[in-house]
N, C-alpha and C positions, 0 to 999 in steps of 0.2 A: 865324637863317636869313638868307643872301643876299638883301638885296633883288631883285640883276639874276635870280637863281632864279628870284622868286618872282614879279617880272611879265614874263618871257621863258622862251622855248623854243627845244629846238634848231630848226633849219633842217630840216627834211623834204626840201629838194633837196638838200644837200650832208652832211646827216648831223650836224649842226652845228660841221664844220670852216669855217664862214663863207667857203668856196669852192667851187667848181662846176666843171666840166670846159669848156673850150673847147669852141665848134664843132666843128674841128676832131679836137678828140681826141675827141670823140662820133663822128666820121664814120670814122673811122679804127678805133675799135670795131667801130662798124655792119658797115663792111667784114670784119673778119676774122670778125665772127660770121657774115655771109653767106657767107665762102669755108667757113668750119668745119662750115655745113649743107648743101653743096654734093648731098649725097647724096640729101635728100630735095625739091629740086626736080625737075621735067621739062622737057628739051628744048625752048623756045618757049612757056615757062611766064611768064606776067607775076605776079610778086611783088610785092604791095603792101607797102610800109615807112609808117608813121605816123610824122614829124619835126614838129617843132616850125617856123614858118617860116622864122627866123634859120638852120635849118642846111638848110632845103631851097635857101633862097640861096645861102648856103656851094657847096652840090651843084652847082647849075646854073649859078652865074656864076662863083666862084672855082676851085673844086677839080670840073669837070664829068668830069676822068678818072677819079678814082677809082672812079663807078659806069661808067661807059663800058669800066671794064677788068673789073669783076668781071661786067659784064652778058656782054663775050667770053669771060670765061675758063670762065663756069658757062652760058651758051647759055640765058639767060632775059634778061626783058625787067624791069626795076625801075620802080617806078610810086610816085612821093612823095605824101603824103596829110598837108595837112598837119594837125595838129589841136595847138591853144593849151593844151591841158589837159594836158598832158604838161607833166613836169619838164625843164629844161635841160641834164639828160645821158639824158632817159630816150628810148625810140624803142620800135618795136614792128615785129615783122616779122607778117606776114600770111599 
C-alpha cells in the first residue's frame, strides 16, 4: 500500500486535481448560469447569490460589470451574501 494513500485524501474542493478554479472563472460560471435561468426570475426581482468573499471582491472592485450587465439584461437586482463555508468554485443562487 502507498503510504501517500494511506495518510492523504483527495481534495473535496478541486476533486483531487490539486487545482481550483480562479475567481474569475467562478464568476464567469455564476454569470452564464444566471443568464441560462433567466426564465424563472421576475422583473425587479432581487436575487441573492452566496460567494465566498474573495469573489464578492472580484465582483465589486475588479470585474463590477459583469453583474451590472446581467442585472440589465435580466431586469433584477443581484444581492452578494457572502458566506466562508463554501468551497472556492462553489456559489449558490437563491
Amino acid at each position: 500500500v502507498n503510504l501517500e494513500k494511506t495518510l492523504t485524501r483527495s481534495c473535496p474542493c478541486c476533486g483531487g486535481s490539486g487545482r481550483v478554479k480562479t475567481d474569475l472563472s467562478v464568476a464567469l460560471d455564476l454569470r452564464r448560469e444566471l443568464l441560462s435561468r433567466r426564465a424563472l426570475f421576475g422583473s425587479d426581482e432581487t436575487v441573492r447569490v452566496r460567494v465566498r468573499s474573495s469573489l464578492a471582491k472580484l465582483l465589486a472592485e475588479e470585474e463590477p460589470d459583469l453583474f451590472s450587465d446581467v442585472e440589465s439584461r435580466l431586469g433584477i437586482k443581484l444581492e452578494l451574501v457572502v458566506d466562508e463555508a463554501l468551497s472556492p468554485s462553489e456559489y449558490n443562487i437563491l
